[in-house]
MISEMAR-899816 format. One line per 10 residues: number of its first residue (from 1); their letters; for each residue x, y negated, z negated of C-alpha. Coordinates in steps of 0.02 Angstrom, whole numbers, plus 50000, padded with zeros to 5 digits. Layout:
MISEMAR-899816
NUM	a	X,Y,Z; ...
This chain:
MISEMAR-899816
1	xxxxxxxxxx	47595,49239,52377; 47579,49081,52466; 47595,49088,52675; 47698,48915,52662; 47864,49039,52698; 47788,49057,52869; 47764,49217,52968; 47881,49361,52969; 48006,49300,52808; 47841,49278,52705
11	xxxxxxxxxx	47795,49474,52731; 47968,49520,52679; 47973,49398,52538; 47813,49459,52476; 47875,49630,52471; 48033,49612,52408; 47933,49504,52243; 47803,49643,52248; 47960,49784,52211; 48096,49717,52129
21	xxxxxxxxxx	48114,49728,51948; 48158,49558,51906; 48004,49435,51845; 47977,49301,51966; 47894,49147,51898; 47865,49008,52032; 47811,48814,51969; 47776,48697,52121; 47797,48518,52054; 47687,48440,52167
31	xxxxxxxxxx	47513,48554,52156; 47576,48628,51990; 47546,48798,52065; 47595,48930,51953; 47638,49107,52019; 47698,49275,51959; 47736,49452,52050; 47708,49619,51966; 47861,49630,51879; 47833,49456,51772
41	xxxxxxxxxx	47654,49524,51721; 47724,49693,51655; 47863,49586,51557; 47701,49479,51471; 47574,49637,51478; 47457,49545,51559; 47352,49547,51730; 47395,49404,51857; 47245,49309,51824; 47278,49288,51644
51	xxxxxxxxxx	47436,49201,51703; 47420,49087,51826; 47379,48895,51762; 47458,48930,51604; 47607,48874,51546; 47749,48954,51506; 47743,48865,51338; 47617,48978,51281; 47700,49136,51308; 47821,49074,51165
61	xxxxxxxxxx	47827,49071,50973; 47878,48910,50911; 48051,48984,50879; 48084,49009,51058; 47980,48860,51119; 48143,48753,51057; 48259,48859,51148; 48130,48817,51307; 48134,48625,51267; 48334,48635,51248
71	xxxxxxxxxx	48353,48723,51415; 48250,48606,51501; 48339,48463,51456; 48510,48544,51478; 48446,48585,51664; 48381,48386,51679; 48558,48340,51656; 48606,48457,51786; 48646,48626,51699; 48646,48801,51786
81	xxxxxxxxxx	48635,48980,51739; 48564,49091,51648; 48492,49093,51447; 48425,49224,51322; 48218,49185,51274; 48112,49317,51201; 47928,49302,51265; 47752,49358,51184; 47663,49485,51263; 47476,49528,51236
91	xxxxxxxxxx	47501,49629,51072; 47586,49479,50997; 47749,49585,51005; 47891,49496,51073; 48011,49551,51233; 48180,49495,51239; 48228,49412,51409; 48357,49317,51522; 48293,49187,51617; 48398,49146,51774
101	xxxxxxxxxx	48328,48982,51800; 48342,48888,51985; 48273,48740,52044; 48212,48711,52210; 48253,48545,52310; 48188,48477,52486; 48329,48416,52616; 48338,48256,52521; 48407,48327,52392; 48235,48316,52285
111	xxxxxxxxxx	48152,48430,52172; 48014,48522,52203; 47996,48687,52120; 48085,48787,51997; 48078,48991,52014; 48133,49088,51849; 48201,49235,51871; 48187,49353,51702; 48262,49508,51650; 48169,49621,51539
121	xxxxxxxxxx	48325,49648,51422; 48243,49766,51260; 48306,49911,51322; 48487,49831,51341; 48468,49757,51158; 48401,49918,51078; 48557,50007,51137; 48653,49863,51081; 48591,49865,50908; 48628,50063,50902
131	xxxxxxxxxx	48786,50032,50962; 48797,49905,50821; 48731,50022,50702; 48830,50158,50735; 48997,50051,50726; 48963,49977,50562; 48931,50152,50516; 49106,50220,50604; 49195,50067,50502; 49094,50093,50319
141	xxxxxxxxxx	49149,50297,50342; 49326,50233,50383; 49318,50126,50259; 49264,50255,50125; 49387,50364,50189; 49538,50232,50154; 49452,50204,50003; 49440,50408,49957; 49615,50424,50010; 49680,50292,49903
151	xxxxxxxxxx	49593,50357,49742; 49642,50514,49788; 49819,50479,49799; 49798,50395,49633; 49723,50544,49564; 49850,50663,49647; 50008,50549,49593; 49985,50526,49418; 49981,50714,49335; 50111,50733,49473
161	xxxxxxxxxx	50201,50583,49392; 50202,50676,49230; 50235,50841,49295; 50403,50803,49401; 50455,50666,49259; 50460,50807,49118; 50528,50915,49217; 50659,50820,49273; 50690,50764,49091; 50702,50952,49029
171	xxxxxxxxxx	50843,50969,49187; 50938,50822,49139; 50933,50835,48950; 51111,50854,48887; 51067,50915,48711; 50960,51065,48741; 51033,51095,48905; 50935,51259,49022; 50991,51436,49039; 51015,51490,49221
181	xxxxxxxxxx	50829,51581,49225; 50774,51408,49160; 50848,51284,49265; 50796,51419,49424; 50627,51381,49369; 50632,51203,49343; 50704,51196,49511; 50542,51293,49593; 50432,51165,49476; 50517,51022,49564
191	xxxxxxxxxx	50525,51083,49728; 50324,51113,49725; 50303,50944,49675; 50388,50876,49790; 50319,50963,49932; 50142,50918,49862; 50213,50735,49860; 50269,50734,50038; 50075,50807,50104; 50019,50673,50004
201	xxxxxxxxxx	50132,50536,50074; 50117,50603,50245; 49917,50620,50234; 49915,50419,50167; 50053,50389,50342; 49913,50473,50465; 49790,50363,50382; 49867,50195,50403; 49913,50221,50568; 49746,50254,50624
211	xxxxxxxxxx	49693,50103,50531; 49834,50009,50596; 49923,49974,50448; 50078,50060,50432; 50225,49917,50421; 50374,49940,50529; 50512,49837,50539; 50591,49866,50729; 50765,49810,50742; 50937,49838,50783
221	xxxxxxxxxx	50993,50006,50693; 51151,50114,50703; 51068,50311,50679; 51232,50379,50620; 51147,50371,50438; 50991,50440,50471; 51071,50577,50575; 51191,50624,50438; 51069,50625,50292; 50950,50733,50399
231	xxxxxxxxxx	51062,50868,50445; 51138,50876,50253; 50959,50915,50209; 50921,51053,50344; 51107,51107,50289; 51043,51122,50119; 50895,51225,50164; 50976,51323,50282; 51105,51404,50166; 50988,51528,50061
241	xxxxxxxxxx	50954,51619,50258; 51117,51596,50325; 51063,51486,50475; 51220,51374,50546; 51180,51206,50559; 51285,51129,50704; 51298,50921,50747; 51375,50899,50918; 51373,50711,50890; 51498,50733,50748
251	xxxxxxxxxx	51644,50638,50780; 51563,50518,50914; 51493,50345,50911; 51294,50343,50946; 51215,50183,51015; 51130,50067,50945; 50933,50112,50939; 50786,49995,50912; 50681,50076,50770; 50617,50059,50617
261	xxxxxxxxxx	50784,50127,50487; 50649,50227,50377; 50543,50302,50497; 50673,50341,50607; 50752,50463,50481; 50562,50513,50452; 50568,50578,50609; 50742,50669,50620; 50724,50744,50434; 50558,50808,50497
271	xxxxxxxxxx	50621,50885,50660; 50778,50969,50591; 50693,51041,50436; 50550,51113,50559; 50704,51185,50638; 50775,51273,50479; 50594,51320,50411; 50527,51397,50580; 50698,51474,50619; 50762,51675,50611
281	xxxxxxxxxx	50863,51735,50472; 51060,51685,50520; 50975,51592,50665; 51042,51420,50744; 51000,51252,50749; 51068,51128,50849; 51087,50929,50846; 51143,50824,50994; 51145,50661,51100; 51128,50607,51265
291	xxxxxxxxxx	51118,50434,51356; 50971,50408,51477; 50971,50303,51607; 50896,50147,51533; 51032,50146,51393; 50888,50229,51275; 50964,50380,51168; 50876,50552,51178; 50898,50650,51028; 50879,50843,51054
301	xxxxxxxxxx	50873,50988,50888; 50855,51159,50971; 50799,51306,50865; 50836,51496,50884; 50655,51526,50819; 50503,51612,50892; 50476,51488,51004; 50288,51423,51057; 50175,51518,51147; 50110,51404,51324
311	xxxxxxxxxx	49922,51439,51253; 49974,51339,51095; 50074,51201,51200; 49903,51083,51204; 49893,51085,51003; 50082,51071,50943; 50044,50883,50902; 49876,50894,50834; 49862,50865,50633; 49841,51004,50525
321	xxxxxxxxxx	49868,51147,50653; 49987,51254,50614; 49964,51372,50767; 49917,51535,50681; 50079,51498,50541; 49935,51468,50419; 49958,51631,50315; 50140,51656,50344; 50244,51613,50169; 50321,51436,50258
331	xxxxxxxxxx	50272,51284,50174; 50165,51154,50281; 50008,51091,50328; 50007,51048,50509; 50049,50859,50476; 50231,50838,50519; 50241,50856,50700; 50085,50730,50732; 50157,50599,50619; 50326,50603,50715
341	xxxxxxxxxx	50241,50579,50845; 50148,50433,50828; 50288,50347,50736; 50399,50371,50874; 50290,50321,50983; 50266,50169,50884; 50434,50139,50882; 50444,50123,51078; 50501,50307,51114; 50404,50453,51151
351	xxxxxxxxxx	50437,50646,51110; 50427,50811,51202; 50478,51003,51195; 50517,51135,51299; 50500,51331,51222; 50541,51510,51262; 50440,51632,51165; 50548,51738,51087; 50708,51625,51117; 50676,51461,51034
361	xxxxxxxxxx	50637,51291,51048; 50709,51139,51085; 50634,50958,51032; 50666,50775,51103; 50653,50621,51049; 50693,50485,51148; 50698,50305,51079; 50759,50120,51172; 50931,50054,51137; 50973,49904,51065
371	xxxxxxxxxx	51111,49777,51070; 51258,49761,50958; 51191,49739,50794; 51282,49566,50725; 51382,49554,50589; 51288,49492,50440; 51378,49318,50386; 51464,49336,50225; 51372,49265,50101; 51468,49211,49921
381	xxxxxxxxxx	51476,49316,49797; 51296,49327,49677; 51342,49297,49486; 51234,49372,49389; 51214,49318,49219; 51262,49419,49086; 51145,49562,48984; 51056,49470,48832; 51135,49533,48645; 51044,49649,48579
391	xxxxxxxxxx	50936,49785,48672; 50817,49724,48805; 50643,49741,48765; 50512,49808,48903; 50331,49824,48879; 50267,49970,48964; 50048,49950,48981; 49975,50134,49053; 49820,50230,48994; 49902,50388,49030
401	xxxxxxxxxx	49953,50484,48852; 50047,50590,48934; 50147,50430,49050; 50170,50322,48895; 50263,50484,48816; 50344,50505,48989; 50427,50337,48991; 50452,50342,48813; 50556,50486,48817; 50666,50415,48973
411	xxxxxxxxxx	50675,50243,48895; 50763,50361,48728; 50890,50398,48827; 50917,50232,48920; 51074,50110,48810; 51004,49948,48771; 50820,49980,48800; 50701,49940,48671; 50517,50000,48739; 50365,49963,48660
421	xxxxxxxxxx	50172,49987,48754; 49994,49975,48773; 49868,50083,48808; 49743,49948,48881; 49794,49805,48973; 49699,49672,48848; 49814,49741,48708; 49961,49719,48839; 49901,49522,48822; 49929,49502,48673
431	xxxxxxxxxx	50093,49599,48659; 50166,49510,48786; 50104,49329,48690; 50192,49406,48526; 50324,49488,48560; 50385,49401,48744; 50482,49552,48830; 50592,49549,48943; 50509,49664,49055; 50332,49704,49085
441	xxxxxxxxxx	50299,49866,49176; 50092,49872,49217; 49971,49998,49295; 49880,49945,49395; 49729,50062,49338; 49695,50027,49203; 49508,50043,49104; 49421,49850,49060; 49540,49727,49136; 49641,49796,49280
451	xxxxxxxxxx	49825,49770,49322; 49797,49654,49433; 49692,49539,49318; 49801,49562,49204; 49951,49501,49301; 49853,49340,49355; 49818,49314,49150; 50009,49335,49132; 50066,49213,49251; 49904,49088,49204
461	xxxxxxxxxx	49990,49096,49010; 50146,48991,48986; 50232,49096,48860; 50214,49253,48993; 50206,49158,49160; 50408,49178,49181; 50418,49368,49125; 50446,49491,49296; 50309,49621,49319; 50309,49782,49400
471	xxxxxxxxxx	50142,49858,49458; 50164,50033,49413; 50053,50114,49531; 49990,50286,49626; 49910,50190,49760; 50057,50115,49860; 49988,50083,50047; 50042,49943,50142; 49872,49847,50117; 49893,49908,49930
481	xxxxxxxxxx	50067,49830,49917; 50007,49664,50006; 49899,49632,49876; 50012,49664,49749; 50127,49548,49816; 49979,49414,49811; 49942,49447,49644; 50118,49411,49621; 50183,49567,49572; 50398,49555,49576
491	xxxxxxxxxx	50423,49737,49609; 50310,49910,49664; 50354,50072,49562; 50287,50221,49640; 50216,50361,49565; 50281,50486,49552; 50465,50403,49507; 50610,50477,49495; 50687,50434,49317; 50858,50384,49394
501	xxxxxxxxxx	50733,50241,49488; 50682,50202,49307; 50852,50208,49240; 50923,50093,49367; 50780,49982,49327; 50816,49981,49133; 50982,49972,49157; 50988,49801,49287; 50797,49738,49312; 50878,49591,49409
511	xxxxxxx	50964,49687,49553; 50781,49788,49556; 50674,49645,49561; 50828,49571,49720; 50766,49723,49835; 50569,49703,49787; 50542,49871,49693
């Protein structure tokens, strides 16, 4: 390097250029001397002397010999800093760079050299495009997952759908009414489907909350409801092994929580039933309340169980664990316990345990309190206008034999209900144009046209456009039910439905279509 620095600074200069990893390229305005240390001739590939006198220029591709001519001019008008150029280097490959560029002024303030300072920055980028890579990868396998797990439910629900419809038609059917062996069984068919149901629904809960999409509506809520209608379940199941269900909060007032109504009995059905399932024959469970000191309620349900061993303390919330219960003849799969967790931790709150092996096991749930919850205004009084003469007329569209003969058979039994249907939804079209129901009920999977095409063809039509749809559907997530609402869906029927749901529906579509399905 040039001696100009002067004596001792100039050694220590030319050393620290000769080391560092950072490309130093030096312009002096006046002489036009160009100079480069070690590091800027590894960046290029080339020897020393094949860089000085040349210009920088023709290190570039035309490409990058704009973003060269931009900088420069941004720096005339006075900019600083750093910006991203990628240079050519001997084997016409190209090196992406930063390029720290300074310029040098005299005491009056004039300019008389510029030094770049660049930053060999491939390395940097190639990890940044793997890190790239491997997110897009992360999101297309979560998104293929969602995708799997919606089918799937799809797939699961509808035989379900016909399996716990017929059977709840052969237990409800007043004219050939069961024997006791038969309604026993009926009972076992419907209690399998609806624990399949609830994996199902709690599987497609774990998914959107690690997507992010599970709804919850947080707001002032009295628990006294959820409380009671968990503890007449575990009652329920607790009375074929003569376990005493005990509520210590009977009889008192509990605070007002801040929680999502739904989840929130989620959370207590799922902790009390654990109780019964996981309990001793003529065992105990126990449900009670206590203030904390914030105001927040903590919610305890103590067990005379087994209890949990301390090696197994580390895994009690992880999904689909059952800690060793996996061959014992209790129904489960390991999901329950992790999906209370996270929704209560959603919900503000946050859950914990303490266990005795051999003595039990007592869970708590604490969750923040909430102010009084206002008394809703009285609104007048709705009128609704009365039935049309004659039986009401629904068109039911579903590819499913065995669904159309499923909704046939309830719609038989329903007073006033006329139903006719469609196996595809283009046929649906054109029933709806003919015979203008007052009901359409429409899957929304449904072979050519979909449901959802369908429904857009229905409201596009002005003959159908004022006719209320239901999407009749197995795939019912909350990014599933958004867009059915933009589709412009009035109402969601899930499968599998219960045929009082369908009923109610046949019987008052108006006060159906009020709540949104």
């Amino acid at each position: 390097m040039s001696d100009e620095f002067g004596g001792w600074d100039a050694r220590i200069l030319e050393r620290l250029l000769a080391t560092t990893r950072e490309g130093f390229w030096f312009i002096d305005n006046e002489t036009n001397t160009i100079d480069v240390n070690p590091a800027m001739c590894a960046i290029l590939d080339r020897p020393r002397e094949a860089i000085l006198g040349r210009s920088i220029f023709e290190f570039v591709d035309a490409a990058n010999k704009a973003v060269f001519e931009r900088e420069i001019a941004a720096r005339r008008a006075g900019a600083l800093g750093h910006y991203e150029v990628s240079l050519l280097r001997s084997d016409g490959t190209s090196i992406p760079c930063i390029n720290n560029a300074t310029p040098v002024l005299d005491d009056d303030g004039n300019k008389i050299a510029s030094i770049g300072l660049w930053t060999d920055v491939s390395e940097l980028k190639a990890t940044e495009h793997s890190l790239q890579e491997a997110k897009a990868r992360a999101e297309s396998a979560s998104r293929a997952k969602s995708e799997f797990l919606s089918s799937m439910s799809h797939e699961l629900r509808t035989p379900l759908h016909a399996i716990l419809g017929f059977a709840q038609l052969l237990e409800s059917d007043a004219d050939f009414p069961l024997g006791s062996t038969q309604r026993d069984q009926i009972t076992r068919i419907l209690r399998s489907g609806d624990h399949l149901l609830d994996l199902i629904n709690k599987v497609l809960d774990l998914e959107q909350i690690e997507q992010g999409d599970l709804p919850l509506d947080i707001a002032p809520v009295s628990p006294r409801a959820a409380v009671d209608h968990a503890l007449d379940v575990a009652r329920a199941m607790a009375r074929s092994r003569a376990i005493q269900v005990r509520d210590d909060t009977a009889g008192a007032p509990l605070p007002n929580l801040r929680a999502d109504e739904t989840r929130l009995r989620q959370v207590l059905l799922n902790l009390v039933s654990n109780a019964v399932k996981y309990n001793k024959p003529g065992g105990d469970v126990v449900f009670s309340h206590a203030r904390e000191a914030d105001g927040g309620s903590r919610f305890t349900v103590a067990d005379t169980g087994p209890g949990i061993a301390d090696a197994a303390r580390g895994r009690i919330f992880q999904p689909f664990d059952r800690l060793g219960m996996e061959a014992s003849a209790i129904e489960g799969a390991g999901i329950g316990l992790s999906l209370t967790k996270q929704l209560v931790e959603l919900m503000g709150g946050r859950i914990d345990f303490e266990s005795t092996p051999g003595q039990g096991t007592r869970f708590h749930v604490t969750l923040p309190a909430a102010e009084t919850i206002a008394a809703e205004a009285e609104a007048p009084p709705t009128v609704i206008p009365t039935a049309p003469t004659g039986p009401r007329l629904v068109l039911y569209v579903e590819d499913n034999p065995d669904l159309l003969e499923l909704m046939g058979r309830i719609a038989e039994r329903a007073a006033g209900v006329e139903l006719i249907s469609a196996h595809t939804a283009e046929l649906g079209l054109v029933l709806a144009r003919e015979r203008r129901p007052d009901l359409i009920l429409l899957d929304i999977n449904l072979p050519g046209i979909n449901g959802i095409e369908a429904r857009t063809a229905l409201r596009k039509a002005p003959e159908t456009a004022q006719i209320p749809v239901i999407a009749v559907t197995g795939n019912a997530m909350a990014h599933n039910r958004r867009q059915y609402d933009a589709a412009g869906f009035d109402g969601v029927l899930a499968k599998p439905f219960k045929i009082s749901e369908v009923r109610e529906l046949f019987a008052d579509p108006r006060a159906f279509l009020s709540v949104g399905g």
